[in-house]
N, C-alpha and C positions, 0 to 999 in steps of 0.2 A: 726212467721215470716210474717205469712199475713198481721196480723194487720199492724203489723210495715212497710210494703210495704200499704198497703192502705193510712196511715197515709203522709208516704212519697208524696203518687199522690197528695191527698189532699191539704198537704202545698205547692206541685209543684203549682197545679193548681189556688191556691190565691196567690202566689208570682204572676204567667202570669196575672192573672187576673189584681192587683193592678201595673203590669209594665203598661200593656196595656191600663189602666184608668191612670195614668201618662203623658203616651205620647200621647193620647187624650187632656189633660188637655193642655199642653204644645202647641200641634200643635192650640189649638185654640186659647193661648195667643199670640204666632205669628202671627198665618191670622188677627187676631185684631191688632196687634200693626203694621202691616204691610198693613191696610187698604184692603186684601182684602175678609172678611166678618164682620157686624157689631155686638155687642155684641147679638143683640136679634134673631139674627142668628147662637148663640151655639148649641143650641137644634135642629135645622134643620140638619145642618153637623156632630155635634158628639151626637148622640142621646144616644150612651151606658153611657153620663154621667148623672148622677142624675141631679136635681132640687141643692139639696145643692152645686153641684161640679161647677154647671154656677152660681151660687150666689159667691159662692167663687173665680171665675176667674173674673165677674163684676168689684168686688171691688178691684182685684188686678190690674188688670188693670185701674183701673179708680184711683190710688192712684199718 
């Protein structure tokens, strides 16, 4: 039973994780598309995303 409650925290804990890196992701394709911060300005405001995660909002945005 432990395990299976340990396991449970854990997947609780990367679902928040990956909600939380979503709507990161998200609020920075608005302030972009909404003028008000510029692309090379991701990493100042949402610093919890990776190098890949502002390359990948870059080029959505720039599409």
């Amino acid at each position: 039973m432990l395990m299976t409650l340990f396991d449970d925290e854990q997947i609780y804990k990367a679902f928040e994780n990956d909600i939380k890196q979503e709507t990161a992701k998200n609020k920075a394709i608005f302030m972009i598309q909404k003028g008000k911060i510029a692309i090379d300005e991701i990493a100042e405001y949402f610093p919890e995303l990776s190098e890949e995660e502002r390359k990948e909002i870059e080029s959505q945005v720039l599409q």
